[in-house]
KOLFIVEX-667036 format. One record per residue (C-alpha): z, y, x; residue number from 1; residue in one letter. Coordinates in pm, 1 decimal. Example, Ala and Ser with C-alpha at 12.3 -4.5 7.8 and 13.67 -1.06 7.14 Angstrom:
2
<r w="780.0" v="-450.0" u="1230.0" num="1" residuo="A"/>
<r w="714.0" v="-106.0" u="1367.0" num="2" residuo="S"/>
# end
This chain:
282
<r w="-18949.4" v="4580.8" u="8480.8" num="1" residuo="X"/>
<r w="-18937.7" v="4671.3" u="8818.1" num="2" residuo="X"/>
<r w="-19049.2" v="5036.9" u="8752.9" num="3" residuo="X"/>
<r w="-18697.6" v="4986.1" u="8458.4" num="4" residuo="X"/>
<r w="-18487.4" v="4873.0" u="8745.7" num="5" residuo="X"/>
<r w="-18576.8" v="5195.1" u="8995.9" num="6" residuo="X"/>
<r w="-18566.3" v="5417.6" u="8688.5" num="7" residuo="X"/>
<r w="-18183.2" v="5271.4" u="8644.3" num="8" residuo="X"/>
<r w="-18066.7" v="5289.5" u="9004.6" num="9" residuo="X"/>
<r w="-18215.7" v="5659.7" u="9048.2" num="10" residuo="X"/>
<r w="-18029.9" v="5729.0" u="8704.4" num="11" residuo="X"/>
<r w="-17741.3" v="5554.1" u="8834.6" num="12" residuo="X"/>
<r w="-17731.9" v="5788.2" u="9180.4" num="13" residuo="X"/>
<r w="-17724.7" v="6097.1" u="8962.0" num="14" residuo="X"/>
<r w="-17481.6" v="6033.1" u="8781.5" num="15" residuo="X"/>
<r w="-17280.6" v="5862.7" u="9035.2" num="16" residuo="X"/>
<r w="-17336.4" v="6204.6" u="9228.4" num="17" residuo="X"/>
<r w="-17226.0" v="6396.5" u="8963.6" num="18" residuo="X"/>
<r w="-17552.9" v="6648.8" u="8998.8" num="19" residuo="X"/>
<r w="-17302.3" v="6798.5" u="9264.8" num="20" residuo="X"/>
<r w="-17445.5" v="7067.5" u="9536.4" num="21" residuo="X"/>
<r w="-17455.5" v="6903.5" u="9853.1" num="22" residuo="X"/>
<r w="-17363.5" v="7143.4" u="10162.3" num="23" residuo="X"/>
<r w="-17505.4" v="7119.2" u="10506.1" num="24" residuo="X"/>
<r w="-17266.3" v="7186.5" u="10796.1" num="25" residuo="X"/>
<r w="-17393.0" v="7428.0" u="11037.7" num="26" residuo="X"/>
<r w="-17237.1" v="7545.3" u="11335.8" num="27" residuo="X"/>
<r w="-17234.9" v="7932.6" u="11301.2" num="28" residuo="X"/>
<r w="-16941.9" v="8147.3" u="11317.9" num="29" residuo="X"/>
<r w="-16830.0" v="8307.8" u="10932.5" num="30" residuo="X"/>
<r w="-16550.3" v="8557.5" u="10887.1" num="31" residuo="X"/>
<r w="-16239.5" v="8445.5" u="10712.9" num="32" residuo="X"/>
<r w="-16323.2" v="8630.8" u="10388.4" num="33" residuo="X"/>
<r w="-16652.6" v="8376.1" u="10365.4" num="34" residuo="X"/>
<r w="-16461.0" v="8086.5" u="10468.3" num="35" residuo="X"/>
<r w="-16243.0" v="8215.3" u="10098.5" num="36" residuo="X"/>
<r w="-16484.9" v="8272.7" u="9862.6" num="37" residuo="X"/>
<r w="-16596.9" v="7966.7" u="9962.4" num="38" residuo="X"/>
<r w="-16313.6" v="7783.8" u="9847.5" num="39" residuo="X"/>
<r w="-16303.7" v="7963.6" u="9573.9" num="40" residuo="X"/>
<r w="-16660.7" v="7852.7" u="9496.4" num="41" residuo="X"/>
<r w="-16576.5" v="7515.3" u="9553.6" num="42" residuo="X"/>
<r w="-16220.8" v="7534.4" u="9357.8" num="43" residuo="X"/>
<r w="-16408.0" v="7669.0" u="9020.2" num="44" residuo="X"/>
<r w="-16699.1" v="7451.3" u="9027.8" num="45" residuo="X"/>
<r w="-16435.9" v="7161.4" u="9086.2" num="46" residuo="X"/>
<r w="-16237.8" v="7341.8" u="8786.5" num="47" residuo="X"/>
<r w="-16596.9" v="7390.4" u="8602.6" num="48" residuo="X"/>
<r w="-16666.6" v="6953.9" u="8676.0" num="49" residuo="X"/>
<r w="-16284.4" v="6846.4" u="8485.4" num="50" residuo="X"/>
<r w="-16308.3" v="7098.0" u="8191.2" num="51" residuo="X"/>
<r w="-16632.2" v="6919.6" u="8105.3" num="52" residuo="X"/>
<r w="-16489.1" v="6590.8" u="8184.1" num="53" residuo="X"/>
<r w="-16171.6" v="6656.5" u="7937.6" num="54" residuo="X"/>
<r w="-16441.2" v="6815.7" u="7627.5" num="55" residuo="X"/>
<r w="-16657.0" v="6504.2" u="7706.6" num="56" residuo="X"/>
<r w="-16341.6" v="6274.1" u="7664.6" num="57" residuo="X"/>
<r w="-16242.8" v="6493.1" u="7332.2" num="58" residuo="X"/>
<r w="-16534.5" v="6418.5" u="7201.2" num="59" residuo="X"/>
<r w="-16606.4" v="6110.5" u="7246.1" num="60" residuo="X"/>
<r w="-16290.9" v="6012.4" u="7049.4" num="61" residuo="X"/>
<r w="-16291.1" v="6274.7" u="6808.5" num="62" residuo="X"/>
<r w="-16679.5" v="6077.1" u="6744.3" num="63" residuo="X"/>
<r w="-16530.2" v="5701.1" u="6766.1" num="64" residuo="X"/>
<r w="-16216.7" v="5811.7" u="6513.8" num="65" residuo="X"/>
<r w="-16481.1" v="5955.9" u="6279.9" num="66" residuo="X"/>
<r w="-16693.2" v="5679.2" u="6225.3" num="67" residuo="X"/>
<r w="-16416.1" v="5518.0" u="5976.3" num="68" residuo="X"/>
<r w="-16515.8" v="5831.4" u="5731.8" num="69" residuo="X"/>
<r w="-16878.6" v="5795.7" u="5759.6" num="70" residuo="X"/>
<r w="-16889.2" v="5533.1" u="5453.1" num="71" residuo="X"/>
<r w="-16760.1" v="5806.0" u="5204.0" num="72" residuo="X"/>
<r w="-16839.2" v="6122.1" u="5372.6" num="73" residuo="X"/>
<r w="-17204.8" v="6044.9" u="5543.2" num="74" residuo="X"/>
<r w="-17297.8" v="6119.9" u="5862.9" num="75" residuo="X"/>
<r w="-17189.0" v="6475.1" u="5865.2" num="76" residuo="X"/>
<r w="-16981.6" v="6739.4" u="6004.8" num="77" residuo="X"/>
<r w="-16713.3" v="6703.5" u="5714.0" num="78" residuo="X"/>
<r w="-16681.7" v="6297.9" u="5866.2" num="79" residuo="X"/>
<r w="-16647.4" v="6472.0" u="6235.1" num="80" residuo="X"/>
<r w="-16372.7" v="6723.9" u="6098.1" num="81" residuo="X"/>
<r w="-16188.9" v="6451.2" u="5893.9" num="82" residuo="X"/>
<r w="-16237.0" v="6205.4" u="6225.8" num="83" residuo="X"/>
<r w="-16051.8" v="6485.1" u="6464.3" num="84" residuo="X"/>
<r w="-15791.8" v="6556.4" u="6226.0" num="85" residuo="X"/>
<r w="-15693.7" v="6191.8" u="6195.2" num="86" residuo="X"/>
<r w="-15633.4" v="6183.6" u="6548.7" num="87" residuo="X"/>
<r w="-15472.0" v="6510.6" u="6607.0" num="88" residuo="X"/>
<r w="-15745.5" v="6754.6" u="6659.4" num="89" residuo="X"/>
<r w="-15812.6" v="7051.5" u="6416.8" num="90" residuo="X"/>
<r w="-16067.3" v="7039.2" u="6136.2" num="91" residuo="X"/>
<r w="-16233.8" v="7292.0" u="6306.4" num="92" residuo="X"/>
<r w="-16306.9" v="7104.5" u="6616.6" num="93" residuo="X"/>
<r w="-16654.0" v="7028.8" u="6452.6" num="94" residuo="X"/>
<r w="-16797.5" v="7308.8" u="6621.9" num="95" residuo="X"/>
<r w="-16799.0" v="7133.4" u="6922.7" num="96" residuo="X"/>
<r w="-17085.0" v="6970.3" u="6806.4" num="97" residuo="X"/>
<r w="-17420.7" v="7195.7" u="6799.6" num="98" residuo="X"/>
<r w="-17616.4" v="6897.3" u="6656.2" num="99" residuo="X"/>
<r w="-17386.8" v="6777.6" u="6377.1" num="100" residuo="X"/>
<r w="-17447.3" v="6462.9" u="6213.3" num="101" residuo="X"/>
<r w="-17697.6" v="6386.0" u="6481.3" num="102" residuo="X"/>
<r w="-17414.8" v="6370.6" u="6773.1" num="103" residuo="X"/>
<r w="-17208.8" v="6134.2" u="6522.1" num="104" residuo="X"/>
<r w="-17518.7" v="5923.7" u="6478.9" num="105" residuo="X"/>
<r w="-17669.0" v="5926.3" u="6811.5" num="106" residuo="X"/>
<r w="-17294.7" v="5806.7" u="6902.4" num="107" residuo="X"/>
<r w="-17308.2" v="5514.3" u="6681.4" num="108" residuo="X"/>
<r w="-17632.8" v="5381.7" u="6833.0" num="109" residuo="X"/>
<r w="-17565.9" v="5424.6" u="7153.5" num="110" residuo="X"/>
<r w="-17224.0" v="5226.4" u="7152.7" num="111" residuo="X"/>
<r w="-17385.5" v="4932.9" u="6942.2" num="112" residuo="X"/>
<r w="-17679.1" v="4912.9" u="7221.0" num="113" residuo="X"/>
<r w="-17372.4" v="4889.9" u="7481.2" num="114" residuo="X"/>
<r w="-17187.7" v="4647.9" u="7291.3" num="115" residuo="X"/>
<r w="-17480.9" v="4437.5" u="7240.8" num="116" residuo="X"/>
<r w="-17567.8" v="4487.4" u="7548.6" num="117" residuo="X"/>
<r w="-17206.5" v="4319.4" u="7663.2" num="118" residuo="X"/>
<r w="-17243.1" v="4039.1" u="7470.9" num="119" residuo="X"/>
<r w="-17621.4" v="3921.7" u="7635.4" num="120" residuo="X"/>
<r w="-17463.6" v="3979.7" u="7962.8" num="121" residuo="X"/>
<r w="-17133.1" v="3773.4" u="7879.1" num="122" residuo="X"/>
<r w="-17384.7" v="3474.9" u="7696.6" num="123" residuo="X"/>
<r w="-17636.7" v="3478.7" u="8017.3" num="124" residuo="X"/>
<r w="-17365.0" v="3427.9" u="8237.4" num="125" residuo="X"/>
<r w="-17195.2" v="3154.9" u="8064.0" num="126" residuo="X"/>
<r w="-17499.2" v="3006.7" u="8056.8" num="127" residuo="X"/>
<r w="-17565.3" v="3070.7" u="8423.2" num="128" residuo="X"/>
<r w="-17226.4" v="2899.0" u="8499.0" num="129" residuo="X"/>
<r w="-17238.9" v="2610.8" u="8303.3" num="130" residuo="X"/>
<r w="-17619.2" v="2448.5" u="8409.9" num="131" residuo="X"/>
<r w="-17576.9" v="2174.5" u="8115.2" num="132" residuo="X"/>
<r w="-17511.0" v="2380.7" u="7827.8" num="133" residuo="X"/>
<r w="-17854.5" v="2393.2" u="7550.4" num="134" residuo="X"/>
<r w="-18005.0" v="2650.9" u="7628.1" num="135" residuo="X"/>
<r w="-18226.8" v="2895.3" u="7300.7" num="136" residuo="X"/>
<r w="-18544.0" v="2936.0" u="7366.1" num="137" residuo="X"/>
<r w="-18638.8" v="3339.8" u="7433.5" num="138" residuo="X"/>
<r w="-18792.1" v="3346.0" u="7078.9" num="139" residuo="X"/>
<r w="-18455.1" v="3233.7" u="6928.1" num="140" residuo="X"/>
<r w="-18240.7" v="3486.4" u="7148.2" num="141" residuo="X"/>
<r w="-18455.2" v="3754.3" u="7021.1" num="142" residuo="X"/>
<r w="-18364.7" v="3640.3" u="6677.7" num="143" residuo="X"/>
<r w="-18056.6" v="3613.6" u="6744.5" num="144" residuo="X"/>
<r w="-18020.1" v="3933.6" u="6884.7" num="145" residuo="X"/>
<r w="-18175.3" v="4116.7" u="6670.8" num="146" residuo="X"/>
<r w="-17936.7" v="4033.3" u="6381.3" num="147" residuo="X"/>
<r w="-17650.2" v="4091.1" u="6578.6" num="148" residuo="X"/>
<r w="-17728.1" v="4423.2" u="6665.3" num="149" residuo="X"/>
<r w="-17849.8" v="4483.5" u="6254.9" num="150" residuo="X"/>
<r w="-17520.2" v="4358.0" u="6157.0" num="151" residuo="X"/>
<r w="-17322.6" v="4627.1" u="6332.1" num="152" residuo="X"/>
<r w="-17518.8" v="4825.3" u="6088.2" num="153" residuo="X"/>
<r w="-17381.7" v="4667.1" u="5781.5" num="154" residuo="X"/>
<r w="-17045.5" v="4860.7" u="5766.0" num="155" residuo="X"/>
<r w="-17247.9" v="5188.0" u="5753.0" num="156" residuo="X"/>
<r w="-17517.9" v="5031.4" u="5493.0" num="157" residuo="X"/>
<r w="-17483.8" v="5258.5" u="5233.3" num="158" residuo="X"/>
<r w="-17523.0" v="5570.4" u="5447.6" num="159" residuo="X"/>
<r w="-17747.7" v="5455.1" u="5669.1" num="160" residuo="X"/>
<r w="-18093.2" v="5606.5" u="5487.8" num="161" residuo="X"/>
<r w="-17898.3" v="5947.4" u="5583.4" num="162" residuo="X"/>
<r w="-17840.8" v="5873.6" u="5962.7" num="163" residuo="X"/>
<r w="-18268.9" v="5764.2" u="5969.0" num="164" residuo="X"/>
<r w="-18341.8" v="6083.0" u="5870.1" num="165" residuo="X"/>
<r w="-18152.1" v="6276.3" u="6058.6" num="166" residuo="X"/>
<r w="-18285.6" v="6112.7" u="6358.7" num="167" residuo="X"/>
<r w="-18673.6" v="6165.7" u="6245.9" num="168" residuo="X"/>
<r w="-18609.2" v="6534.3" u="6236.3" num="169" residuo="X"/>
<r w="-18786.8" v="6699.7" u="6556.0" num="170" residuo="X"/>
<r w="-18530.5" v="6801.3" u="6782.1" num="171" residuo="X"/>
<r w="-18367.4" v="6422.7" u="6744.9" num="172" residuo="X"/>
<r w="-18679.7" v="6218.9" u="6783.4" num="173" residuo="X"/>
<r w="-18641.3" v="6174.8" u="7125.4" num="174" residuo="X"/>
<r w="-18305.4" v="6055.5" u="7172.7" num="175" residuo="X"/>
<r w="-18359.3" v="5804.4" u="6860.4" num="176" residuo="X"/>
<r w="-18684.1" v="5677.5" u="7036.5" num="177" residuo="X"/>
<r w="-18480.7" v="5667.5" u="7365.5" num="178" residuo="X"/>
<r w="-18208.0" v="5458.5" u="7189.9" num="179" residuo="X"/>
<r w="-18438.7" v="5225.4" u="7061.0" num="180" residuo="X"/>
<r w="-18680.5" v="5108.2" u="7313.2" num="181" residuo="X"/>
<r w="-18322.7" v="5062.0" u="7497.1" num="182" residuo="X"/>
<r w="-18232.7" v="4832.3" u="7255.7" num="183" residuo="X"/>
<r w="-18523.0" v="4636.9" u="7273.5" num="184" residuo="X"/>
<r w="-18579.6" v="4650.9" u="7661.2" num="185" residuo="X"/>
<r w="-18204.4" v="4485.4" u="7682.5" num="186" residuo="X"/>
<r w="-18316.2" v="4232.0" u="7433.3" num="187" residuo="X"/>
<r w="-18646.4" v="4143.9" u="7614.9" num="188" residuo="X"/>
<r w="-18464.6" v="4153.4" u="7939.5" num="189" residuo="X"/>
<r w="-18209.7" v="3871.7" u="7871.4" num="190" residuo="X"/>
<r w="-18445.9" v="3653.0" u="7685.9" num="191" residuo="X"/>
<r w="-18636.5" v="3619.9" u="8014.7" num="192" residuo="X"/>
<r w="-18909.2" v="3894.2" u="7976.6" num="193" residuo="X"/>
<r w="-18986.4" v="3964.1" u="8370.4" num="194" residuo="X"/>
<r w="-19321.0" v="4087.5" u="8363.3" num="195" residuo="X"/>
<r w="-19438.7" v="4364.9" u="8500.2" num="196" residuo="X"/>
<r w="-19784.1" v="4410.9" u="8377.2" num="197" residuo="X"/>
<r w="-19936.3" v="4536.5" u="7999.9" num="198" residuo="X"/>
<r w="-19727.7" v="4236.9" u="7860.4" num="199" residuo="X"/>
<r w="-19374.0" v="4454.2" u="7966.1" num="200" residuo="X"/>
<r w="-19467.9" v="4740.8" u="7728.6" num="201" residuo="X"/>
<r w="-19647.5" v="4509.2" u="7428.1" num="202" residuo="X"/>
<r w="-19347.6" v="4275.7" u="7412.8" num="203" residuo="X"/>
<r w="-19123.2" v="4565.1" u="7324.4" num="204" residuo="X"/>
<r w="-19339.8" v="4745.7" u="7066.8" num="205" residuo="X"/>
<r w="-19369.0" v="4428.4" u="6923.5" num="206" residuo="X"/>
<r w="-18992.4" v="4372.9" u="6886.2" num="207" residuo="X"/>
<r w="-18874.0" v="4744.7" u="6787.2" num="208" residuo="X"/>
<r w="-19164.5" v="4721.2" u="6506.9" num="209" residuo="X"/>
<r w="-18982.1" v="4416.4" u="6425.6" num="210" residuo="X"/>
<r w="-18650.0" v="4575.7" u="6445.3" num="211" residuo="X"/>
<r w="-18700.5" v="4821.2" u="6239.8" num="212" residuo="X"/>
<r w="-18900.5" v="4655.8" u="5995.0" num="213" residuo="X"/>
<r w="-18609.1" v="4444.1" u="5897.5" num="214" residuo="X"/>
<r w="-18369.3" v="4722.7" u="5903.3" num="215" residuo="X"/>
<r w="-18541.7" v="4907.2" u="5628.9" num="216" residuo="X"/>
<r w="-18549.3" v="4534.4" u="5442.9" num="217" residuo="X"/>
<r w="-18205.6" v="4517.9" u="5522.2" num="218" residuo="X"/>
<r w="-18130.3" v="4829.2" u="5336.9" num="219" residuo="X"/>
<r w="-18254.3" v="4684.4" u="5013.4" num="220" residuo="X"/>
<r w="-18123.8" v="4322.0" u="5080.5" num="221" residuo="X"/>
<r w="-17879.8" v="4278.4" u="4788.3" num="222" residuo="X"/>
<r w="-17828.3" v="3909.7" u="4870.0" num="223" residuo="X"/>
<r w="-17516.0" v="3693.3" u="4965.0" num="224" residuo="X"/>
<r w="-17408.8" v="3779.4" u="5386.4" num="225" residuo="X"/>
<r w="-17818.8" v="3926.9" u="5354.3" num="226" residuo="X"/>
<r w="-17959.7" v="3604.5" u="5394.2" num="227" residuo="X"/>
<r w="-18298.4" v="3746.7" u="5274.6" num="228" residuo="X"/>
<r w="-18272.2" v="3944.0" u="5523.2" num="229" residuo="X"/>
<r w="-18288.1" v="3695.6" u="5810.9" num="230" residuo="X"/>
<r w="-18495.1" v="3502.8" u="5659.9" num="231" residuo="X"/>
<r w="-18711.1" v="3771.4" u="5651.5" num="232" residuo="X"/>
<r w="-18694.7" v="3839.2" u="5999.9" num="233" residuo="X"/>
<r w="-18746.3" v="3447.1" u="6104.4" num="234" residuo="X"/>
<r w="-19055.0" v="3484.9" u="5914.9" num="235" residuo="X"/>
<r w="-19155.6" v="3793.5" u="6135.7" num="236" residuo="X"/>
<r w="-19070.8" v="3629.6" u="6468.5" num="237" residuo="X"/>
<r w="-19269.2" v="3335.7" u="6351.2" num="238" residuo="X"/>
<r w="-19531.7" v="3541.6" u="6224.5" num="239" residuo="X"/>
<r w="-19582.5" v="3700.3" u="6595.8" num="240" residuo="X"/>
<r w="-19604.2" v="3396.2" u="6692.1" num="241" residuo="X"/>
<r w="-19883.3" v="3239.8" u="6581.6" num="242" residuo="X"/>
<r w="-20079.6" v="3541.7" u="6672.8" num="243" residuo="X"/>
<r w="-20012.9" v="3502.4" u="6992.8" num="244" residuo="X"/>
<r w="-20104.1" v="3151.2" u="6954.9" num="245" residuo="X"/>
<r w="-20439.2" v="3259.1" u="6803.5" num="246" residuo="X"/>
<r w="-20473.8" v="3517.5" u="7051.9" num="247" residuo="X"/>
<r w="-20430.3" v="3307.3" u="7357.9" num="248" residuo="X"/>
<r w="-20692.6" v="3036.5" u="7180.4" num="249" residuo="X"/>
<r w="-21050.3" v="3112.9" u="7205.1" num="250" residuo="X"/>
<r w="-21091.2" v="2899.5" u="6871.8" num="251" residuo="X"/>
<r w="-21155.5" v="3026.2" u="6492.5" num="252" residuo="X"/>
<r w="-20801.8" v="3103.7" u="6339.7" num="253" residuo="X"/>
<r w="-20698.1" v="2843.8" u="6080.3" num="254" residuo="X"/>
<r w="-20632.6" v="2957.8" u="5759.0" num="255" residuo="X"/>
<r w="-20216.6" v="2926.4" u="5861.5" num="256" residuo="X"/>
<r w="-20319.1" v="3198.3" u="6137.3" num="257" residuo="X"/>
<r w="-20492.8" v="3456.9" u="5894.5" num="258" residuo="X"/>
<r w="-20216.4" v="3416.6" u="5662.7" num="259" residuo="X"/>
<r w="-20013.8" v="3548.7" u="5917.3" num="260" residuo="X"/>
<r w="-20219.0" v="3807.2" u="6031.9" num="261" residuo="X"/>
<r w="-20223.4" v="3939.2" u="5677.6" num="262" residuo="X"/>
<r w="-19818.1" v="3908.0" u="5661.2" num="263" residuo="X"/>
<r w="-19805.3" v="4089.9" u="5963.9" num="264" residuo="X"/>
<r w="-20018.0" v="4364.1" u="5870.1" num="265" residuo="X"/>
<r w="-19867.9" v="4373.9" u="5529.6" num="266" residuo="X"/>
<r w="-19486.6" v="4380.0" u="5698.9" num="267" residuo="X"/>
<r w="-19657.7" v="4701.3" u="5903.8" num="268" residuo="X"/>
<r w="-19756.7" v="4881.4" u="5628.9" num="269" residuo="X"/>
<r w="-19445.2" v="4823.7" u="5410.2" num="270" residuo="X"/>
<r w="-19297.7" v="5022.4" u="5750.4" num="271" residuo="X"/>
<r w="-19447.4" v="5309.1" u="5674.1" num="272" residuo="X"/>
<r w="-19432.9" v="5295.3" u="5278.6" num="273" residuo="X"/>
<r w="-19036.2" v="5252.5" u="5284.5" num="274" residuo="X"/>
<r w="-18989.4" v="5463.0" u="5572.0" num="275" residuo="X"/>
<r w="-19215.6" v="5760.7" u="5423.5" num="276" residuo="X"/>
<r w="-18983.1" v="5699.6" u="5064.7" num="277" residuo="X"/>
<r w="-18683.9" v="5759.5" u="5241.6" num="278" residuo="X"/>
<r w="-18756.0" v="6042.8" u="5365.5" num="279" residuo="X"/>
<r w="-18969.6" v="6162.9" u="5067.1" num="280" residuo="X"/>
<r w="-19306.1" v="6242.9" u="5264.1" num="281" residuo="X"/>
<r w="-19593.6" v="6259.4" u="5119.4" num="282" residuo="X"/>
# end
């Protein structure tokens, strides 16, 4: 965690410094013609810094008025023209965005991790200020959390199969694995996780396998507010459970504990099958 924390406050430097050249004042004489194309330099890359500011801005909302066309049009360019248009913007306005359907779906996940992230924060204080409130135990924050952040989903349910595999395609892999262990580090962070040993990085593979094993059941949930579907993933939580349980016991497993072992490899392999279906691999 601590290794998280540095990572954060370096990123947070650079991009609180803006990647900006930092000059050195010497004390040598320069001829006025210098001293001007020096202020020119440092009026166009000041220029350079706002006009990617403003196209940053532009799209950002051209991507948050375009998510309201996603259901019908898919994660697509056609969504990202129809999403500019609504707010002003010409059609063509698209071609501000090299990667497509990626940017729009990389967009998506990256404001549900914030938002989610804002509502931990806001429950961890409350709790923080109020010493006699019940607390959850970390197993059923993770819960919790978890179907909070799959709910947010739920709107773009019918689609979502189409923003998956967009995001498995090479050049998008990273960002989509970047996005998720994000997800899951914010989770594991406000349910207590601390550690700073092996535990750190098995904790989190644990939970995104968990993730997004019950966001591909989720996909095929056709049940009531998909109550399957969190049932399914209180069974998985449960399931990890008692592994560790066995794990930390020296002791034969009980039949209850290979039962779960075989649910849990079962719920990894299903992974893989649904996954590999959606996206028609062999």
């Amino acid at each position: 965690m601590a290794m998280l924390s540095s990572f954060r406050l370096a990123r947070g430097r650079f991009a609180a410094a803006g990647f900006r050249h930092l000059w050195t004042s010497r004390a040598l004489p320069a001829a006025q013609s210098e001293n001007d194309n020096k202020k020119e330099e440092s009026q166009q890359s000041i220029h350079e810094e706002n006009d990617e500011e403003y196209e940053k801005n532009i799209k950002i909302k051209i991507l948050g008025a375009s998510l309201q066309f996603v259901p019908n049009m898919g994660w697509s360019k056609q969504a990202i023209s129809a999403g500019a248009e609504s707010i002003g913007y010409p059609g063509v306005v698209h071609g501000l965005f090299s990667n497509g359907g990626a940017a729009l779906v990389e967009y998506f996940y990256s404001t549900c991790n914030r938002e989610l992230n804002k509502i931990l924060e806001k429950e961890a204080l409350a709790i923080e200020a109020d010493s006699l409130s019940s607390r959850k135990t970390p197993e059923e924050q993770v819960r919790d959390a978890v179907e909070i952040r799959l709910r947010m989903v739920i709107p773009y349910k019918k689609t979502w199969p189409q923003a998956m595999a967009i995001m498995t395609l090479p050049p998008h892999v990273p960002t989509a694995l970047a996005n998720l262990l994000t997800l899951v580090d914010d989770i594991c962070y406000y349910a207590g996780d601390r550690s700073v040993d092996i535990n750190w990085y098995t904790r989190r593979m644990i939970l995104a396998t968990i993730y997004k094993a019950t966001e591909l059941y989720m996909l095929q949930d056709t049940s009531e507010d998909h109550k399957e579907t969190w049932l399914f993933l209180d069974r998985r939580i449960k399931d990890i459970l008692q592994i560790q349980s066995m794990l930390v016991n020296t002791v034969k497993p009980s039949p209850s504990q290979d039962e779960a072992l075989n649910r849990a490899a079962e719920t990894a392999a299903a992974v893989f099958i649904t996954a590999r279906s959606i996206l028609g691999l062999n």
